[in-house]
N, CA, C and O atoms as a printed pandas DataFrame, in Angstrom:
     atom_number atom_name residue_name chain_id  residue_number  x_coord  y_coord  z_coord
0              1         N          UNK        A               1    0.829   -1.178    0.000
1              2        CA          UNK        A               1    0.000    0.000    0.000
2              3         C          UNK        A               1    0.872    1.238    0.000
3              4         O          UNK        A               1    1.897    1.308    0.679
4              5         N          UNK        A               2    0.277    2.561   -1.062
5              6        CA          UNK        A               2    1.143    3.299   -1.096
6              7         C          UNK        A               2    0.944    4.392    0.224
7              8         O          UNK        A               2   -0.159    4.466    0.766
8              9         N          UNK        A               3    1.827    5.035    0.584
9             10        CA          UNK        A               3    1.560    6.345    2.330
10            11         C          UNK        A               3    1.346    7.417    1.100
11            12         O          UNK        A               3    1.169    8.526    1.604
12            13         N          UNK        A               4    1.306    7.469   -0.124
13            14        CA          UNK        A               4    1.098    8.538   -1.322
14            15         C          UNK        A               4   -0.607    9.339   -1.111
15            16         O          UNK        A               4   -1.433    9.012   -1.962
16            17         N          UNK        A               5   -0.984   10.158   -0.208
17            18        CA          UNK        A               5   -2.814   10.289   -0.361
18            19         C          UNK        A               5   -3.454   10.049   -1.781
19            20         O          UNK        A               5   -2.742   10.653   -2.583
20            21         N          UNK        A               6   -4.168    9.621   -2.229
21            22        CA          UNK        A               6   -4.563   10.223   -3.140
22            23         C          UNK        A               6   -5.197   11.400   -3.269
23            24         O          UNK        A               6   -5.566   11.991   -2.254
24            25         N          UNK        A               7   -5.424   11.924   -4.531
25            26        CA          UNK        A               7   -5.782   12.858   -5.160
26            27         C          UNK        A               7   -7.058   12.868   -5.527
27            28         O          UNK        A               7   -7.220   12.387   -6.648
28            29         N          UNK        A               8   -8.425   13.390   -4.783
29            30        CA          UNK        A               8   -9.486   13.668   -5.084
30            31         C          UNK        A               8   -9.784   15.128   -6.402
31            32         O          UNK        A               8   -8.962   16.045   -6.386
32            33         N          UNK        A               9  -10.810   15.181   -7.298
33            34        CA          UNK        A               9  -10.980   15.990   -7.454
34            35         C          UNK        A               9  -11.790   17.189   -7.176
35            36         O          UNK        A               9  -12.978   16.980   -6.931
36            37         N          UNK        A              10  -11.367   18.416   -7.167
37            38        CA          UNK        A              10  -11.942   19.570   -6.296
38            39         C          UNK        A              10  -13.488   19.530   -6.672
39            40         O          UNK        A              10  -13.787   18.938   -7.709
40            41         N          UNK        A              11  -14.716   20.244   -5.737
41            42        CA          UNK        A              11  -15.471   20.464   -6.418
42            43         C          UNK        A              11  -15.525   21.893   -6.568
43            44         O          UNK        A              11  -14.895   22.402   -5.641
44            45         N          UNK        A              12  -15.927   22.607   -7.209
45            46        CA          UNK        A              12  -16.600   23.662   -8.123
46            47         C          UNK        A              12  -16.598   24.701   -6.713
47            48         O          UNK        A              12  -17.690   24.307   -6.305
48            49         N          UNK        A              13  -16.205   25.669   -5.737
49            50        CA          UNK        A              13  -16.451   26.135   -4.713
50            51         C          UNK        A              13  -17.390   27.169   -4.501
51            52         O          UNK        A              13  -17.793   27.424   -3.367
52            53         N          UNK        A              14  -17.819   27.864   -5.630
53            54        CA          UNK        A              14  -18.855   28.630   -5.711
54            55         C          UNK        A              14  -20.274   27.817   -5.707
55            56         O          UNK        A              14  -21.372   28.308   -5.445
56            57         N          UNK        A              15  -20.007   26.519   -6.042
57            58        CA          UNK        A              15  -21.278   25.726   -6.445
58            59         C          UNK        A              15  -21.789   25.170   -4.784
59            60         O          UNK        A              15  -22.858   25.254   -4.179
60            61         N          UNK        A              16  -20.211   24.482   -4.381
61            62        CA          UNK        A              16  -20.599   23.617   -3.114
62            63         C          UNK        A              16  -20.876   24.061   -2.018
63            64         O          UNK        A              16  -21.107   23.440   -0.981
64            65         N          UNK        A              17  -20.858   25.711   -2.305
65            66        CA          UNK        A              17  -21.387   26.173   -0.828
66            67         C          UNK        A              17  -23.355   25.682   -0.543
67            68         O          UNK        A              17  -24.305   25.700   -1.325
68            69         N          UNK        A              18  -23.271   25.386    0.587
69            70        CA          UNK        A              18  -25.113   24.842    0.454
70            71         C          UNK        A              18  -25.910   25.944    0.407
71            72         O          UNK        A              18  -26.933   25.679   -0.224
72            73         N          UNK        A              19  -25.883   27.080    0.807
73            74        CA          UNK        A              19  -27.018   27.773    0.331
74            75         C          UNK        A              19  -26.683   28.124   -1.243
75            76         O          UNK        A              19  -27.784   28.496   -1.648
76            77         N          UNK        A              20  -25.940   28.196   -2.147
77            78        CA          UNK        A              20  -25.760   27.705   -3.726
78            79         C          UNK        A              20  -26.780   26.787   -4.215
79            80         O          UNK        A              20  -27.870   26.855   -4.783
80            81         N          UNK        A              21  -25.544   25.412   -3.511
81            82        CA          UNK        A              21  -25.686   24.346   -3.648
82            83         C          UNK        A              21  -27.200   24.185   -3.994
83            84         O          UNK        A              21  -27.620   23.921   -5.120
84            85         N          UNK        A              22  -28.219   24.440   -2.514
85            86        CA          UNK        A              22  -29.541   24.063   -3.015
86            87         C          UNK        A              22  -30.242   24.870   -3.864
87            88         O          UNK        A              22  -31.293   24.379   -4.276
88            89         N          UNK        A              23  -29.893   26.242   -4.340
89            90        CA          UNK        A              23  -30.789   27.002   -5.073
90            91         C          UNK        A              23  -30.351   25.978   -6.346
91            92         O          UNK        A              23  -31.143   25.175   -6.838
92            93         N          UNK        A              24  -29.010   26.139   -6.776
93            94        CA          UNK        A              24  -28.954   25.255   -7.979
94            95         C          UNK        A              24  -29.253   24.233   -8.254
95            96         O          UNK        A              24  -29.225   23.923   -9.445
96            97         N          UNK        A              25  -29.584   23.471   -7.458
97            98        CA          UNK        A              25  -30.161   22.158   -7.868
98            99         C          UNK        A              25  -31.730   22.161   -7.667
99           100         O          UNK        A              25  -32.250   21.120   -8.069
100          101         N          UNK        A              26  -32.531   23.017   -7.181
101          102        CA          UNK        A              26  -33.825   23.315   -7.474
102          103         C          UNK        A              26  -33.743   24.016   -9.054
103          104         O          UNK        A              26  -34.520   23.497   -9.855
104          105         N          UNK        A              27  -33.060   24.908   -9.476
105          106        CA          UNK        A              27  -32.953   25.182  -10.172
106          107         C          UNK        A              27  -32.476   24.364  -11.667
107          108         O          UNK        A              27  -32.542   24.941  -12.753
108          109         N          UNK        A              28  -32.102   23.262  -11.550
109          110        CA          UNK        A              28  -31.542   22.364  -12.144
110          111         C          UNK        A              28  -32.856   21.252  -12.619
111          112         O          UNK        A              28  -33.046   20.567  -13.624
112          113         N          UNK        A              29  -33.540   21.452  -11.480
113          114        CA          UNK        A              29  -35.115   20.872  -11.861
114          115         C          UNK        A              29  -35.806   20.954  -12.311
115          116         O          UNK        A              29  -36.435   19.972  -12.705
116          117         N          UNK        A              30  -36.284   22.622  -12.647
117          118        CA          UNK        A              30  -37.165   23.235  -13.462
118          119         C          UNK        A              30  -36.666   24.322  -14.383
119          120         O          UNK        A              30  -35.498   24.711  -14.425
120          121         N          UNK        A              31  -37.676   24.780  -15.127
121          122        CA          UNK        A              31  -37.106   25.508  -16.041
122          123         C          UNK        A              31  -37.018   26.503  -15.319
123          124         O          UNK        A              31  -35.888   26.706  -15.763
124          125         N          UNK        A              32  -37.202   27.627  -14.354
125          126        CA          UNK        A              32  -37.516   28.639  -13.922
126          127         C          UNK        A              32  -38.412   28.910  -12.120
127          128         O          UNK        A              32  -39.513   28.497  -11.757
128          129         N          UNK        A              33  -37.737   29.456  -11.616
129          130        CA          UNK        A              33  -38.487   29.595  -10.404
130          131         C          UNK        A              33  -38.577   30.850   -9.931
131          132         O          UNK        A              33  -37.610   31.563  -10.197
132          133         N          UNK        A              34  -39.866   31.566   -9.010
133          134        CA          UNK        A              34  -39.415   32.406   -8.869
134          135         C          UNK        A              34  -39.090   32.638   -7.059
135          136         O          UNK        A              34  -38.835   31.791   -6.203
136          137         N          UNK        A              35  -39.244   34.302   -6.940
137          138        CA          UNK        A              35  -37.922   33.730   -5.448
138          139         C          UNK        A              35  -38.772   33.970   -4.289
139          140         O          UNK        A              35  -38.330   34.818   -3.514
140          141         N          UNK        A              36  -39.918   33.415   -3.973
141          142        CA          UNK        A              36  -41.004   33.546   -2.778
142          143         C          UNK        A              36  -40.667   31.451   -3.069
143          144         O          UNK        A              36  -40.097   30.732   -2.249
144          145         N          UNK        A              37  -41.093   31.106   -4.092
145          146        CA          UNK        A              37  -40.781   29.132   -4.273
146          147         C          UNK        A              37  -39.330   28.836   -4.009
147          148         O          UNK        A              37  -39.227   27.763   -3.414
148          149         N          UNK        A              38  -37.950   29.523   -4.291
149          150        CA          UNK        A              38  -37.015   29.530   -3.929
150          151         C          UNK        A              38  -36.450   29.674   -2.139
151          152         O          UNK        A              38  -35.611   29.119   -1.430
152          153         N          UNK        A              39  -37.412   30.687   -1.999
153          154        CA          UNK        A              39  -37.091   30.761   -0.451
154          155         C          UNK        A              39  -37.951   29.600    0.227
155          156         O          UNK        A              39  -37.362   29.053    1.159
156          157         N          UNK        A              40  -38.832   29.266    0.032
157          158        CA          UNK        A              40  -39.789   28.474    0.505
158          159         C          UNK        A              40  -39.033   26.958    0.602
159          160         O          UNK        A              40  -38.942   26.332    1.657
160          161         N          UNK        A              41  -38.443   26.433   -0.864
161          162        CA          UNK        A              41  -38.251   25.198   -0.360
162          163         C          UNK        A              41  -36.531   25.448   -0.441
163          164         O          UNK        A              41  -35.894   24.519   -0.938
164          165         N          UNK        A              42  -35.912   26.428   -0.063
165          166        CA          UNK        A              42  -34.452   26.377    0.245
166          167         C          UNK        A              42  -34.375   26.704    1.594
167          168         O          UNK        A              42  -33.306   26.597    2.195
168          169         N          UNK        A              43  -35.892   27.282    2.400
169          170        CA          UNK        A              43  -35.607   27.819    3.714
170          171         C          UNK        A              43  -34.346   29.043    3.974
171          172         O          UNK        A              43  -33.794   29.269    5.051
172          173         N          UNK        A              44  -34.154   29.554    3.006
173          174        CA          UNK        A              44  -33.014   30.729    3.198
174          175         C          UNK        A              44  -33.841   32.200    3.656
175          176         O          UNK        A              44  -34.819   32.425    2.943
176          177         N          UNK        A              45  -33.645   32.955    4.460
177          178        CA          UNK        A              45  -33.986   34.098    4.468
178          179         C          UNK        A              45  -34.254   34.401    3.002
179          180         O          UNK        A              45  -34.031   33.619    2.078
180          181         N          UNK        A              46  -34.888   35.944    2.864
181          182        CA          UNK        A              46  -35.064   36.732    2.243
182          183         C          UNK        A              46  -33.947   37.294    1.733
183          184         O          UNK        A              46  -33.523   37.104    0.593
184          185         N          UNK        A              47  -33.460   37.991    2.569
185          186        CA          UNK        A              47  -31.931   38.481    3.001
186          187         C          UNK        A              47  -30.939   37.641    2.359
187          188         O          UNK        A              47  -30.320   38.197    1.453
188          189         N          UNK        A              48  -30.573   36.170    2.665
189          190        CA          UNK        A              48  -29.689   35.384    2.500
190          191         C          UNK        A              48  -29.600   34.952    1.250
191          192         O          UNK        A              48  -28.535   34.896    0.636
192          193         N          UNK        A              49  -31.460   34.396    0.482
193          194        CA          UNK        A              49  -31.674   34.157   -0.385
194          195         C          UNK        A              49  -31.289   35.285   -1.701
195          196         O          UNK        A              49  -31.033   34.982   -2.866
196          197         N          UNK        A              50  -31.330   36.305   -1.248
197          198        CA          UNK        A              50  -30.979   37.968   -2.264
198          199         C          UNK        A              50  -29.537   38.237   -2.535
199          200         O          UNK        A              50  -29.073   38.808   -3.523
200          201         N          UNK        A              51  -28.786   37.656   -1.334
201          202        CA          UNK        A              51  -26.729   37.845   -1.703
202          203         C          UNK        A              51  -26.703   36.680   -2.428
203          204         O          UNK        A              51  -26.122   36.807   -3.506
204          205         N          UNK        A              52  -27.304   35.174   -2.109
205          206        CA          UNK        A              52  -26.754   34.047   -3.124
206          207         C          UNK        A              52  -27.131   34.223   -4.360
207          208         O          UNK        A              52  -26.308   34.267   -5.275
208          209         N          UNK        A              53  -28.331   34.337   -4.534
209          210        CA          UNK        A              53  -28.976   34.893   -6.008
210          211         C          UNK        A              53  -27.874   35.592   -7.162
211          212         O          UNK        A              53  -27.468   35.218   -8.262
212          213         N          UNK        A              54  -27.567   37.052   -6.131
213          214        CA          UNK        A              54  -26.440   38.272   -7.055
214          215         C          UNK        A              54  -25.216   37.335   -7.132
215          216         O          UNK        A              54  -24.881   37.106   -8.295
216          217         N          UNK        A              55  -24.548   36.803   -6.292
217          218        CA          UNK        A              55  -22.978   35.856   -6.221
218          219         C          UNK        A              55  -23.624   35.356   -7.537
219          220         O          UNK        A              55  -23.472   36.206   -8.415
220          221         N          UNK        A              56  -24.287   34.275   -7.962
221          222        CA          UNK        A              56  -24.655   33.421   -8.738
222          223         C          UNK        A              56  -24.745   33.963  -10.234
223          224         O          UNK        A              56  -24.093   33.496  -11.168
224          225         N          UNK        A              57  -26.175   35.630  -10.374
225          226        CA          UNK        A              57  -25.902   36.542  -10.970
226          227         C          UNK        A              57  -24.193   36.784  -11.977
227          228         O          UNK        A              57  -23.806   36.488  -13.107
228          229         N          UNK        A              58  -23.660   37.405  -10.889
229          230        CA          UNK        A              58  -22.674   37.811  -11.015
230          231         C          UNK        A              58  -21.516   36.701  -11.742
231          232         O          UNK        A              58  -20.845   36.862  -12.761
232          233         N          UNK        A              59  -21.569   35.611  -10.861
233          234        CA          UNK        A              59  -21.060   34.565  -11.848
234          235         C          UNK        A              59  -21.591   34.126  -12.889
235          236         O          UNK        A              59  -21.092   33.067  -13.271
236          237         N          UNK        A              60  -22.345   34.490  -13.453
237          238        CA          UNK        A              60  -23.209   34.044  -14.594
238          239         C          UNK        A              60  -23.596   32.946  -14.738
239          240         O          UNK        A              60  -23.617   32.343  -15.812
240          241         N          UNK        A              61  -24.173   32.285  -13.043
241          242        CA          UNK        A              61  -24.484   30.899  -13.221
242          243         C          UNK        A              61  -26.115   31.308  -13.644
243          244         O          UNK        A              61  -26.488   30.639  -14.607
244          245         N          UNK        A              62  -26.820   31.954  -13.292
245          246        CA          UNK        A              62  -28.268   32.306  -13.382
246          247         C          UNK        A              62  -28.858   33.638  -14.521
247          248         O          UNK        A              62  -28.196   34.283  -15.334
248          249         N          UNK        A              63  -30.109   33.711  -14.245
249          250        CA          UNK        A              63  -30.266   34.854  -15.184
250          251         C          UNK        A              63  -31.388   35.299  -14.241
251          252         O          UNK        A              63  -31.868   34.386  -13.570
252          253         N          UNK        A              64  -31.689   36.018  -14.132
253          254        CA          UNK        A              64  -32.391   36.679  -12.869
254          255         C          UNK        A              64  -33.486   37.734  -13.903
255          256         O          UNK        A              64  -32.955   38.698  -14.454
256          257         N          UNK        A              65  -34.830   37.513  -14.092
257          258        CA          UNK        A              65  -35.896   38.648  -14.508
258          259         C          UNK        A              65  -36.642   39.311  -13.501
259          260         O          UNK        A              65  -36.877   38.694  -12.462
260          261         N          UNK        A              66  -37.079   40.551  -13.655
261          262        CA          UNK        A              66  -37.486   40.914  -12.789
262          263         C          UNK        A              66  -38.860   42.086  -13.870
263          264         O          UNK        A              66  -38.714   42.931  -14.753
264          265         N          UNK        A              67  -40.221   41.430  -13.073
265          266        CA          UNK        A              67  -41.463   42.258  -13.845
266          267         C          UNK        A              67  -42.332   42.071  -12.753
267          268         O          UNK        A              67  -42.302   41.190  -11.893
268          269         N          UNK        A              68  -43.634   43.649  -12.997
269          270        CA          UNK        A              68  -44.060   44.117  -12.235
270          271         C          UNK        A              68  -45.555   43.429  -12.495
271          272         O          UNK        A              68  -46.231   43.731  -13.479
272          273         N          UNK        A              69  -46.043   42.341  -11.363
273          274        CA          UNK        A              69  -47.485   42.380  -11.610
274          275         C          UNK        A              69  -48.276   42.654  -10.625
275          276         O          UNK        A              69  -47.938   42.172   -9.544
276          277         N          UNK        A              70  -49.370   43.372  -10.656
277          278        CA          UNK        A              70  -49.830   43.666   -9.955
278          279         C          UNK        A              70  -49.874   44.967   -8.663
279          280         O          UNK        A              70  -50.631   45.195   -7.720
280          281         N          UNK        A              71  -48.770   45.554   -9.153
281          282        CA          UNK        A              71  -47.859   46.574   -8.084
282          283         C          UNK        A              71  -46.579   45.893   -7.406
283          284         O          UNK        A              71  -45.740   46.602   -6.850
284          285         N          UNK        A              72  -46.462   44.661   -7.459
285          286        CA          UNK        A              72  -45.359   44.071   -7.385
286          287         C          UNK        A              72  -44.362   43.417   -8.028
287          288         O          UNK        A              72  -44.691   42.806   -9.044
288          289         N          UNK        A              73  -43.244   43.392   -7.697
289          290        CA          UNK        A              73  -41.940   42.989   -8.280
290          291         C          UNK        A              73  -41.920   41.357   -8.303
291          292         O          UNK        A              73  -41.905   40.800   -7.205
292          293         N          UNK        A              74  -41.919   40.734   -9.216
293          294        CA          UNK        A              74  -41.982   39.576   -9.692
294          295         C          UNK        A              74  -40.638   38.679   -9.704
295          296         O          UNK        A              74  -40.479   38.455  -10.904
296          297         N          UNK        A              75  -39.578   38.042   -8.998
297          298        CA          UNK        A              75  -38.299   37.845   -9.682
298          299         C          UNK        A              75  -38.387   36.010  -10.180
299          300         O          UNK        A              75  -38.702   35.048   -9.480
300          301         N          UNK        A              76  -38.021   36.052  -11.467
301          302        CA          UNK        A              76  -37.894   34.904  -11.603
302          303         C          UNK        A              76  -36.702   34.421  -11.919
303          304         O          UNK        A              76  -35.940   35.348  -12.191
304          305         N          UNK        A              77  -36.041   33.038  -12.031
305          306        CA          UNK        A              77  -34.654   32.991  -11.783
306          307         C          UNK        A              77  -34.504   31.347  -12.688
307          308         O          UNK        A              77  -35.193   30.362  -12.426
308          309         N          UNK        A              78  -33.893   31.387  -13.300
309          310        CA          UNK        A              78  -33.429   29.992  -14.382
310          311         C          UNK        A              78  -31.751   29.722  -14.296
311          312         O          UNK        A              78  -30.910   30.522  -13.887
312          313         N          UNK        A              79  -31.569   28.593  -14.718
313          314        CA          UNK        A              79  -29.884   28.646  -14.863
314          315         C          UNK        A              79  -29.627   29.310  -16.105
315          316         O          UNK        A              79  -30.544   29.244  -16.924
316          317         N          UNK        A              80  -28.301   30.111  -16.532
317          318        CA          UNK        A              80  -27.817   30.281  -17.700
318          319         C          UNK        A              80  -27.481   28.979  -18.372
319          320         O          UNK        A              80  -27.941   27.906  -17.981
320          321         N          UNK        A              81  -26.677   29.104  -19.380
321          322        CA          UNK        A              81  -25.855   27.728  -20.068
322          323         C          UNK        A              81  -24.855   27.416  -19.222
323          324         O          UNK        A              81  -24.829   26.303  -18.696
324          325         N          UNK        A              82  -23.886   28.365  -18.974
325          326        CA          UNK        A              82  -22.985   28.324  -18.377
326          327         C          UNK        A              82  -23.454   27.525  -16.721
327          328         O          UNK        A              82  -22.680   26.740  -16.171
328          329         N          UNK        A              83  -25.000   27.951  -16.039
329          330        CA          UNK        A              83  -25.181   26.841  -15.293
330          331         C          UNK        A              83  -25.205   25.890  -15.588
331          332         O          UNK        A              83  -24.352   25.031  -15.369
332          333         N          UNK        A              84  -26.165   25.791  -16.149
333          334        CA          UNK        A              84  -26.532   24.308  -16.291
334          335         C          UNK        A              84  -24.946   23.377  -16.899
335          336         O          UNK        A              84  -24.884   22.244  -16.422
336          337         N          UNK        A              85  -23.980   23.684  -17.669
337          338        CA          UNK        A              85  -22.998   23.563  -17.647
338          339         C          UNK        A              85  -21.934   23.109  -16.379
339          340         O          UNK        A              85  -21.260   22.095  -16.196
340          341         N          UNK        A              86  -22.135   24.435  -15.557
341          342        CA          UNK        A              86  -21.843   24.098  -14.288
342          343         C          UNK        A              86  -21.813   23.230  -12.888
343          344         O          UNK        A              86  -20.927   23.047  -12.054
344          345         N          UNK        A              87  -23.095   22.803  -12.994
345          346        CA          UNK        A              87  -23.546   22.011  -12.676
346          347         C          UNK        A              87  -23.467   20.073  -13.204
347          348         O          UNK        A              87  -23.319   19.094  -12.472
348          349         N          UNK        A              88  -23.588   20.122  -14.284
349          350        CA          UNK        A              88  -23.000   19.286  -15.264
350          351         C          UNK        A              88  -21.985   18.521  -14.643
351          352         O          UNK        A              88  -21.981   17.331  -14.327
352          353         N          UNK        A              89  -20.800   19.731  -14.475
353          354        CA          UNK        A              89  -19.409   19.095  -14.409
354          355         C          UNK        A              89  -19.350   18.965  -12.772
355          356         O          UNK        A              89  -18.469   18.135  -12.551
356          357         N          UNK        A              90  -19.818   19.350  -11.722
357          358        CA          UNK        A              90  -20.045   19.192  -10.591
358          359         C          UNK        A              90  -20.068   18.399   -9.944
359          360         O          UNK        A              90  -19.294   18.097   -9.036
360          361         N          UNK        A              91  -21.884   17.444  -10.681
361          362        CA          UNK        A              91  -22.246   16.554  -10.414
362          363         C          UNK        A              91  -21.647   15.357  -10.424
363          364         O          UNK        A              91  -21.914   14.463   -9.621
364          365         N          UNK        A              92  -20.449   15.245  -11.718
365          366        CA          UNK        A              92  -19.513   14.111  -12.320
366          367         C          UNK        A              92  -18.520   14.372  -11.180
367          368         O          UNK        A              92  -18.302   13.257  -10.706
368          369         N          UNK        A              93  -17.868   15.208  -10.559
369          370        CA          UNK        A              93  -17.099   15.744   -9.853
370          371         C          UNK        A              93  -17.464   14.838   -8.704
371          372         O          UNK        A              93  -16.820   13.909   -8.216
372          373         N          UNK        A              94  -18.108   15.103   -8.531
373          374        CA          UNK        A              94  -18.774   14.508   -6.623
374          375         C          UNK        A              94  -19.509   12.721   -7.256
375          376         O          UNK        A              94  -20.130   12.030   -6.449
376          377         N          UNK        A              95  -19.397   12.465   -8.025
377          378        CA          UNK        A              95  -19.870   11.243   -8.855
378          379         C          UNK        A              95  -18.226   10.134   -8.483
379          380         O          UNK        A              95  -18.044    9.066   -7.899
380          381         N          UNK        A              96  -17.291   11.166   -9.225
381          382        CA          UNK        A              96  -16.102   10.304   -9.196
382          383         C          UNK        A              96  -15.549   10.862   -7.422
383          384         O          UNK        A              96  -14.888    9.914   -6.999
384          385         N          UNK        A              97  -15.576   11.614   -6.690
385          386        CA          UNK        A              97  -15.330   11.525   -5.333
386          387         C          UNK        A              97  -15.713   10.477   -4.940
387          388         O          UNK        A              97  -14.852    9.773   -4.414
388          389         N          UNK        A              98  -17.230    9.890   -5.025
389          390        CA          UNK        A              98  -18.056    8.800   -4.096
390          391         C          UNK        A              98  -17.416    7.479   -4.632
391          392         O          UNK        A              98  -16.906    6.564   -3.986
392          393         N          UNK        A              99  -17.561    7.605   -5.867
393          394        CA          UNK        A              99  -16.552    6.411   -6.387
394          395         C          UNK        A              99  -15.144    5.957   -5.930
395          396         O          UNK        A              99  -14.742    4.823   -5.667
396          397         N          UNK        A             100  -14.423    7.303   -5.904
397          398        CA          UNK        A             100  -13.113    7.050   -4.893
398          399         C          UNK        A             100  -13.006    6.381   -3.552
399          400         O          UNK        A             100  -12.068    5.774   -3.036
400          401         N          UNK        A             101  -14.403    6.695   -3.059
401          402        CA          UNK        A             101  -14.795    6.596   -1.592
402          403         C          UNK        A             101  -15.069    5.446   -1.688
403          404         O          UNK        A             101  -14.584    4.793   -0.764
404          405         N          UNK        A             102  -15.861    4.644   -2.672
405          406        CA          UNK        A             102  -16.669    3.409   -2.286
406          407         C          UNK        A             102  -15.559    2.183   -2.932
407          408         O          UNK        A             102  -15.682    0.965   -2.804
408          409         N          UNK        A             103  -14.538    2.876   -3.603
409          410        CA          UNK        A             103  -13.254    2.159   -4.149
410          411         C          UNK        A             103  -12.735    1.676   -2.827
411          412         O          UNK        A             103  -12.800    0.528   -2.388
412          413         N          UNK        A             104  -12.155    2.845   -2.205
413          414        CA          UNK        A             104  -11.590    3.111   -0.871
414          415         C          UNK        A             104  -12.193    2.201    0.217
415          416         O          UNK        A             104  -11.301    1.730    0.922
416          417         N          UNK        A             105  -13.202    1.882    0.506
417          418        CA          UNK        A             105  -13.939    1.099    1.477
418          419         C          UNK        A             105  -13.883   -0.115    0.995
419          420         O          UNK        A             105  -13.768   -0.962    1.882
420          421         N          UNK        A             106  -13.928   -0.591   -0.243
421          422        CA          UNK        A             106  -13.862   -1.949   -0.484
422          423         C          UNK        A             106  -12.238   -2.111   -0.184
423          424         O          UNK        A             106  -12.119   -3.316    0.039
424          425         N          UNK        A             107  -11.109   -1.584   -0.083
425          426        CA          UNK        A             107  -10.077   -2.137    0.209
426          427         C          UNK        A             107   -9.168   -1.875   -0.625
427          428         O          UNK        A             107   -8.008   -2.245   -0.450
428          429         N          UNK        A             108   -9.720   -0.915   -2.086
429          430        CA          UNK        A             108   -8.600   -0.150   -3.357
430          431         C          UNK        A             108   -8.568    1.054   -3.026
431          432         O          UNK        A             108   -9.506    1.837   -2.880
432          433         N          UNK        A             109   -7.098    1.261   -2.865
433          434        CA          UNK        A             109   -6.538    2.167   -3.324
434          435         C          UNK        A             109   -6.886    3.201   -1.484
435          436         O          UNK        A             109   -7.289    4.364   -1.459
436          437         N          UNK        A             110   -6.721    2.735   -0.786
437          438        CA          UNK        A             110   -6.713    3.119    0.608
438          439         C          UNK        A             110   -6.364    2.465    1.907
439          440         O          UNK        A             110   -6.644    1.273    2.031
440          441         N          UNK        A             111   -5.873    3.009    2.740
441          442        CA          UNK        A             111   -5.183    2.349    3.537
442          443         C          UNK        A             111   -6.227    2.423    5.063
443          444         O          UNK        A             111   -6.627    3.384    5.719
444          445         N          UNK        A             112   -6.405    0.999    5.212
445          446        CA          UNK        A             112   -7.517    1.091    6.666
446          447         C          UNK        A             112   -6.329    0.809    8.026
447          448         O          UNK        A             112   -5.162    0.419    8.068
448          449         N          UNK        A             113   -7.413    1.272    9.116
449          450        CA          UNK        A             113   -7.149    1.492   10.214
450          451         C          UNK        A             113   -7.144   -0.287   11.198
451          452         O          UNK        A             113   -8.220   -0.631   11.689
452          453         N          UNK        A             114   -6.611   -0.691   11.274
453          454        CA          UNK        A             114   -7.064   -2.203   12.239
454          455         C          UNK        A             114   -6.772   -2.041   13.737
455          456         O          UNK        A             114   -7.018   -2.961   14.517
């Protein structure tokens, strides 16, 4: 057995933070949500839910609309390409981690404790 660690690969760090994490993968579900259903089943503040949104924004993982019905501000929120992209490579990311892991437990390529 080698004392060499292996080498996992990173995941995505803008992605794996969990309040991200879960907007994007609700988001990954549907075509579009908007952000009263976002807060609802991510449980994020208002507040909390409004900085991850812009980070995301800003990275151009999302596309963020915003229209007025009713006297109110409407926001609805989809992945860009570049999400859904993002996400993509993520998922394979943390796909081949678990694989490492479940390699690792059967007795390849890791060194156990007796």
């Amino acid at each position: 057995m080698s004392d060499i660690p292996c080498q996992l690969p990173a995941p995505d760090r803008l992605i794996h933070e969990p309040a991200r994490l879960a907007i994007l993968t609700v988001l990954s579900s549907c075509v579009a949500a908007d952000f009263v259903f976002l807060q609802g089943v991510t449980g994020l503040s208002k507040g909390n839910l409004s900085v991850q949104l812009a980070n995301l924004e800003q990275a151009g993982m999302v596309i963020m609309t915003r229209e007025i019905i009713d006297k109110k501000t409407r926001t609805t929120v989809r992945l860009s390409d570049r999400g859904v992209k993002a996400m993509e490579e993520y998922w394979r990311t943390m796909d081949e981690i678990r694989a490492r892991a479940d390699n690792g437990a059967n007795g390849r390529g890791s060194r156990r404790v007796k």
